[in-house]
C-alpha positions in Angstrom: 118.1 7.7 38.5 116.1 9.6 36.2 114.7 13.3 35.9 111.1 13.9 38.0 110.0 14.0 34.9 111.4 10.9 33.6 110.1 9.1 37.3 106.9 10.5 37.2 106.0 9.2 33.5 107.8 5.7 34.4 105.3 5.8 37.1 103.3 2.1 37.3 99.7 2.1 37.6 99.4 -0.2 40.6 101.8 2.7 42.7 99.5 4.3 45.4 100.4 8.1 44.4 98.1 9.7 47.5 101.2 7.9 49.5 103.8 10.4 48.4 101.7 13.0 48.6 100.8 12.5 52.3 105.0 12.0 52.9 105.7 15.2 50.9 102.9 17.3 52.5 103.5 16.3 56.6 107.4 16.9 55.8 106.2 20.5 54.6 103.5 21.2 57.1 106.4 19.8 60.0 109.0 22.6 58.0 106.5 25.4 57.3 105.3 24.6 61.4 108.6 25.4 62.3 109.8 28.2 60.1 106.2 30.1 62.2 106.5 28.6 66.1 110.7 30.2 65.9 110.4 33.2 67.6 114.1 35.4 68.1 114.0 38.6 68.9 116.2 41.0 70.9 115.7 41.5 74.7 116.0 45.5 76.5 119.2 44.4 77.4 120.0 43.8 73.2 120.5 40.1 74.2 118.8 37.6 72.0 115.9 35.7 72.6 114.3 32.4 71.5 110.9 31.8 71.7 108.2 29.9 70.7 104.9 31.4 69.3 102.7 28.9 70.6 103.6 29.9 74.3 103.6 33.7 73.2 100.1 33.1 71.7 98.5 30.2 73.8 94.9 29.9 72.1 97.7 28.9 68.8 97.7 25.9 70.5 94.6 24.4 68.8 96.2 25.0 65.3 98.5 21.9 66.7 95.6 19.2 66.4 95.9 20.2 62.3 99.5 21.0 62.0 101.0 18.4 64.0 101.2 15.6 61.2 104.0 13.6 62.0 102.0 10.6 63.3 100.7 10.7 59.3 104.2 10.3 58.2 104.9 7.2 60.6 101.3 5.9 59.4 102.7 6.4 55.9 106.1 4.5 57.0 103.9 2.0 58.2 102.4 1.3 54.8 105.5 1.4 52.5 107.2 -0.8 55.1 105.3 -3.5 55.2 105.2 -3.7 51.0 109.0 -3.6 50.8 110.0 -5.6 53.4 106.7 -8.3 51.2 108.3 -7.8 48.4 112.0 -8.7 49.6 110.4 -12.3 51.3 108.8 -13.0 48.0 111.9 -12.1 45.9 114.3 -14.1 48.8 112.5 -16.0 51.7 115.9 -16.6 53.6 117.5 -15.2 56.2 119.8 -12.3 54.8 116.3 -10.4 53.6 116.0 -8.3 57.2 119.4 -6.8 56.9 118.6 -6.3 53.1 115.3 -4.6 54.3 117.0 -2.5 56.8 119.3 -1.2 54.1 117.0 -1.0 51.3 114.7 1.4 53.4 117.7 3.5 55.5 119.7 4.4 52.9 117.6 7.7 51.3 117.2 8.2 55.7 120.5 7.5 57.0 123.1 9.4 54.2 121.8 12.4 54.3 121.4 12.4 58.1 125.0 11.4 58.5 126.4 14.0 56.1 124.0 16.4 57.7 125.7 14.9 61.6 129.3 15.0 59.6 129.2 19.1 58.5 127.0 20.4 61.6 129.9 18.5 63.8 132.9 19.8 61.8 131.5 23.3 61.8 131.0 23.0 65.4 133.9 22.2 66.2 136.3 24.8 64.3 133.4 27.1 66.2 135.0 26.8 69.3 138.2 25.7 68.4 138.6 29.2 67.3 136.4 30.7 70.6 133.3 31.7 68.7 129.7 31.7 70.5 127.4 33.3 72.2 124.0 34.6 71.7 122.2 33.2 68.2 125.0 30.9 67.9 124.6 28.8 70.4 121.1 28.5 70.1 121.6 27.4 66.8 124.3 24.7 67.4 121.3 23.3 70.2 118.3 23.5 67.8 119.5 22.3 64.4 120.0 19.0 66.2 116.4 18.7 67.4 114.4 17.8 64.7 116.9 14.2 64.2 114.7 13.2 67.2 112.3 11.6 64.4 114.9 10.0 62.0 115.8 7.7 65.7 111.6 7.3 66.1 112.0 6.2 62.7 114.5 4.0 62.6 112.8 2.2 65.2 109.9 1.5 63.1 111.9 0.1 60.5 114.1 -2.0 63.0 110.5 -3.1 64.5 108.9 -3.7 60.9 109.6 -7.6 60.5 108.2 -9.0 63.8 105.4 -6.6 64.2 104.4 -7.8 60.1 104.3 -11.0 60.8 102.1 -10.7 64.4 100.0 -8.3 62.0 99.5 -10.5 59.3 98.9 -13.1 62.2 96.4 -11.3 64.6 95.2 -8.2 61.7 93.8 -5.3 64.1 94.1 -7.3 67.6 98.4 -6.5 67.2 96.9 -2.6 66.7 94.5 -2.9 69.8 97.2 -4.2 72.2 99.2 -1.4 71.3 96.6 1.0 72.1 96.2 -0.6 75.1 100.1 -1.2 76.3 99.7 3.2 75.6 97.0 3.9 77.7 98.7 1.1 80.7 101.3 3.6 80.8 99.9 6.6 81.5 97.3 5.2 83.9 100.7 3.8 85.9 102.1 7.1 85.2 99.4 9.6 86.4 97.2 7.5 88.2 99.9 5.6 90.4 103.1 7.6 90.3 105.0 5.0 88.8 108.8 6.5 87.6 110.0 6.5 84.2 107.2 4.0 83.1 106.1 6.9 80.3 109.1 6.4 78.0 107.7 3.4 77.2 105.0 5.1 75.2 107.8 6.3 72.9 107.5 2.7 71.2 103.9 2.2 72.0 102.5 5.3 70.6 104.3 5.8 67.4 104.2 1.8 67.1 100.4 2.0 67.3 100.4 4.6 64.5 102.8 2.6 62.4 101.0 -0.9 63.0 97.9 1.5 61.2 100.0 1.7 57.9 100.0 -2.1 57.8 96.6 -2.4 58.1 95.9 0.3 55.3 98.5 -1.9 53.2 95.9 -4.8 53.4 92.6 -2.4 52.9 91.6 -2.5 56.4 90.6 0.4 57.2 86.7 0.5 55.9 85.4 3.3 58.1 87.9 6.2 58.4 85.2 8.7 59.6 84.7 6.4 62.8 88.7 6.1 63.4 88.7 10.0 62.9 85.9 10.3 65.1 87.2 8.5 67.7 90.5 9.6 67.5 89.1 13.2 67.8 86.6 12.9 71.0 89.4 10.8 72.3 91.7 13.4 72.6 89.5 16.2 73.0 87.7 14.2 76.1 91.5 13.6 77.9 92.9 17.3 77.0 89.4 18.5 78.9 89.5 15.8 81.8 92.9 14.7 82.2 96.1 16.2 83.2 97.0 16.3 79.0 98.1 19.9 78.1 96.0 21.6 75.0 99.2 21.4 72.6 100.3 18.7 70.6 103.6 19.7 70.4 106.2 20.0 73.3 106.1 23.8 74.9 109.2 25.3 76.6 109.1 24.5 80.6 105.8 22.6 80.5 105.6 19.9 82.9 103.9 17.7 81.0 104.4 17.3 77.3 101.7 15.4 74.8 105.3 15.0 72.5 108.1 14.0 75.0 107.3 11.4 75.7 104.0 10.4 73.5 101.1 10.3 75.7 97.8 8.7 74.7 96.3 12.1 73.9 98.9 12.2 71.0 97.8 8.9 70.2 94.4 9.3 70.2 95.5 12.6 68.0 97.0 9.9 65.5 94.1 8.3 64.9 92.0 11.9 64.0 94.6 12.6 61.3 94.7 9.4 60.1 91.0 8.8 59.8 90.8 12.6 58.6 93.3 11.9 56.0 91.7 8.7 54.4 88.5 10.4 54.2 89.9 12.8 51.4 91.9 10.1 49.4 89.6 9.8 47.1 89.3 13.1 45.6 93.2 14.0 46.4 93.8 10.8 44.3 91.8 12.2 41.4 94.0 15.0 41.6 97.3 13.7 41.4 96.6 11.8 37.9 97.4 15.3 36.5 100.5 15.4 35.3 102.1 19.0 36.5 100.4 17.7 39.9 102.4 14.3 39.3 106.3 15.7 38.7 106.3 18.0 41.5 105.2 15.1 43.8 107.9 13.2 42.6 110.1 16.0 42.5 109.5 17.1 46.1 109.7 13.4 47.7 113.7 13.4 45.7 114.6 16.0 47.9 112.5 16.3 51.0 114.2 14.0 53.8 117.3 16.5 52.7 115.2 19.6 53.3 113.7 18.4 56.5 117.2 18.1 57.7 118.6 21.3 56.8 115.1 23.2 57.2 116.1 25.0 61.0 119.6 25.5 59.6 117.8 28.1 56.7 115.5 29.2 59.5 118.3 30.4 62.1 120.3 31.6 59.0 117.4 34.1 58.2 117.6 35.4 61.6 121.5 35.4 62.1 121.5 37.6 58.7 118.6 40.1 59.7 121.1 40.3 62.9 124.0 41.1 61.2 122.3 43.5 59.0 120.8 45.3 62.5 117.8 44.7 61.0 115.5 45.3 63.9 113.6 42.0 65.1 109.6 43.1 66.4 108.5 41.7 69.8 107.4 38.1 68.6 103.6 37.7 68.1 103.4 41.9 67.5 102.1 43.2 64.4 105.5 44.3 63.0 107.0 40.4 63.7 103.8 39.2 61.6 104.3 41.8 58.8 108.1 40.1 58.5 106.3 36.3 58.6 106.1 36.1 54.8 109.6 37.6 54.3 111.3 35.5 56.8 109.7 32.6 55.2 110.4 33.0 51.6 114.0 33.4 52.8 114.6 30.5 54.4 112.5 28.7 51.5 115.1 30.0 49.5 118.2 29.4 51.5 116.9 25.6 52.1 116.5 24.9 48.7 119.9 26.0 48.0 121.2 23.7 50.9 118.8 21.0 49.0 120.6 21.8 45.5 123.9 21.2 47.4 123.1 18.3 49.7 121.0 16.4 47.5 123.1 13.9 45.9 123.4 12.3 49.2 119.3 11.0 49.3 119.2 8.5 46.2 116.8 5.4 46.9 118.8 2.4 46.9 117.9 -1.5 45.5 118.7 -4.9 47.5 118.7 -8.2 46.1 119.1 -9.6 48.9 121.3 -13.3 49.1 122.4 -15.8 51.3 125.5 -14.5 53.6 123.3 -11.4 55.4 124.0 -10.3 58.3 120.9 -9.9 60.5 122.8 -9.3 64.3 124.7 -7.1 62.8 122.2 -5.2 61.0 120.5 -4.7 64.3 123.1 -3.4 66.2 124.0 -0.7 63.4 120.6 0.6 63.5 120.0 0.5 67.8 123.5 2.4 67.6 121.9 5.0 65.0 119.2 4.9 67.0 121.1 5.9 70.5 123.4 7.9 68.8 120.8 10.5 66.6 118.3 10.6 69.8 121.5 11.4 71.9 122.3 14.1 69.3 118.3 15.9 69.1 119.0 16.1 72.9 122.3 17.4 73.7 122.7 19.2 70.2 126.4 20.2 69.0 127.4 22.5 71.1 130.2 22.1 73.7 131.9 19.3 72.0 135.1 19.2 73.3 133.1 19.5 76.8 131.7 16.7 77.5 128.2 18.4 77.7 125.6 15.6 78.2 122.1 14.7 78.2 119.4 12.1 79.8 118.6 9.6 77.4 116.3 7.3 79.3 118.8 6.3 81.8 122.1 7.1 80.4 123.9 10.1 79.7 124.9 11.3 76.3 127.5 13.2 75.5 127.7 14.7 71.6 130.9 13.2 70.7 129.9 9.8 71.9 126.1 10.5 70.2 128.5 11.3 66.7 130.6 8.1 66.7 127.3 6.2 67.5 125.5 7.4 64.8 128.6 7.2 62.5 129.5 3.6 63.1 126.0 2.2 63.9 125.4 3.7 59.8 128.9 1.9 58.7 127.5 -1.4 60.2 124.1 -1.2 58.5 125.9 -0.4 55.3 128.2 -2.7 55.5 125.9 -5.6 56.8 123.6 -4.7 53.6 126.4 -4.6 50.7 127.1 -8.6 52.1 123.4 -9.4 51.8 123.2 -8.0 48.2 126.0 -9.3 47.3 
């Protein structure tokens, strides 16, 4: 690998630039979205608190239908899937190409999520080996965990990327529009008839439906963005004023229903706004990245940012455990004094992830498969559905009370964080290993 700089001027002129820049920019609005909705202060009784700013601040909630961009990075996915797993079957149309593919595309994802899984489950560990806890501490061993809910999502959509291509290339937007409609199915059976457990299907039909968009952006298929944004936008405006959809696109402590967990076809219908919204500015966003400066920290940023996504909460509660142990006084959240310390707490934990970046960053290098006979597809797929049990098994139960057996609900099974680790660790050996045989 070469410098940003070195990338960026190696840069071919067929790359689609406004591509990084959407990856780079919803990783930072997801980061900079979190660093503002953590809320800790210090009860009367000098307890501390976690809260969310959304719920301390309801009419925030709106600012969720701009900030709440990860369906762009899964339409993103979408798109740079479907022209590496292409260029793979030209390069090698047999058999070993999807275990290739699955590699090829994990590798920058699933390193630095396992070192990531490896240090936040040693540390716990030695935590209360040697009896420490309590207060900011546990909170912290729950919530670092919680954003590795989207590297399973995503993992997913790669595991998913081979069939759904081929019924795409097959059908075009019909594969998109039975999505949609397998979404909205679901929550008819689940709010008009009462049916149990049928919403957790939506957590592959929504995020599916946004990924199938990527492949259709890869072929230039999306000619009218200002009617999908459009659509998108009285969609879910029309079923948050009607329907029994809450205002917030994110999940909000003890709400009974969440647009996020699982998806619901307002947060679909939310997908399609941003994506619409964000095609209608490529033009003049493309214009801009042919500047160089522009160009390097693009590249720059997209090196490092699965790594700072990752490690972005552990800055966050860092800021907060230090004010603590400084007795620096934490404001009521949402008062004026808790505002006036926004841009502080901020450029701290900008600081402390980018040192957490600098030391972690070796781990995200993008990898190349040439991919031969003598893969192994099966087990490919059974490395990736065990990363995919074992990191979603992880966002929920968190690392905390390891040597407990503290579990979580995952669909119909509980979790437990030891058995989430070993999951995620082996599930990651098998992909790696099933890749190394089809590139060799």
């Amino acid at each position: 690998m070469g410098t940003a700089s070195q990338l960026a001027a190696a840069t071919p002129s067929t790359r689609d630039r406004y591509i990084d820049l959407l990856r780079v920019g919803s990783l930072g609005t997801v980061v900079l979205g979190h660093w503002l909705m953590a809320a800790v202060g210090t009860g009367k009784d000098g307890q501390v608190e976690m809260g969310n700013l959304l719920a301390e601040v309801p009419e925030l909630q709106l600012l969720t239908w701009a900030l709440q961009v990860m369906p762009v990075f899964f339409f993103v996915g979408g798109f740079s899937h479907a022209l590496s797993y292409r260029s793979l079957r030209r390069k090698s149309p047999d058999r070993s190409v999807y275990s290739a593919f699955l590699r090829a595309r994990l590798q920058r994802l699933l390193r630095p999520t396992m070192v990531f899984i490896v240090v936040w489950g040693a540390a716990a560990l030695a935590l209360q080996l040697t009896g420490q806890g309590g207060g900011l501490l546990d909170a912290t061993l729950r919530l670092v965990a919680q954003p590795l809910w989207f590297i399973g999502i995503y993992l997913a959509m790669v595991a998913f990327t081979p069939p759904l291509l081929k019924l795409h290339e097959r059908y075009g937007w019909g594969v998109f529009g039975a999505l949609v409609g397998a979404a909205a199915t679901v929550d008819a059976l689940r709010f008009a008839a009462g049916v149990p457990y049928v919403e957790f299907l939506n957590f592959a039909f929504v995020w599916l439906a946004v990924h199938q968009l990527g492949f259709l952006r890869a072929d230039g298929r999306i000619k009218v963005p200002a009617a999908l944004a459009g659509a998108g936008l009285a969609g879910a405006a029309a079923l948050v004023t009607y329907g029994p959809y809450p205002l917030s696109m994110v999940g909000m402590p003890g709400e009974r229903i969440s647009n996020m967990a699982p998806p619901t076809f307002a947060l679909l219908c939310h997908g399609l706004w941003l994506v619409g919204a964000v095609e209608l500015v490529k033009g003049p966003a493309t214009r801009w990245l042919e500047r160089p400066k522009v160009w390097r920290g693009v590249v720059a940023a997209n090196g490092v940012s699965m790594t700072a996504f990752l490690w972005h909460l552990t800055a966050m509660l860092g800021v907060y455990g230090a004010l603590l142990a400084l007795d620096v006084p934490l404001p009521e959240p949402a008062s004026a004094a808790w505002w006036a310390q926004v841009p502080l707490r901020i450029a701290v934990a900008a600081v402390l992830t980018a040192a957490l970046v600098a030391v972690f960053r070796t781990f995200e290098r993008p990898a190349t498969a040439k991919p031969r006979e003598g893969g192994s597809g099966p087990v490919a797929a059974l490395g990736i559905m065990l990363c995919l049990f074992g990191v979603l098994g992880l966002s929920m139960v968190g690392f905390g009370g390891l040597l407990e057996s503290r579990s979580a609900m995952l669909i119909a099974v509980h979790v437990t964080a030891p058995w989430a680790v070993a999951m995620a660790l082996f599930g990651w050996l098998l992909v790696e290993r099933a890749g190394r045989r089809a590139a060799r």
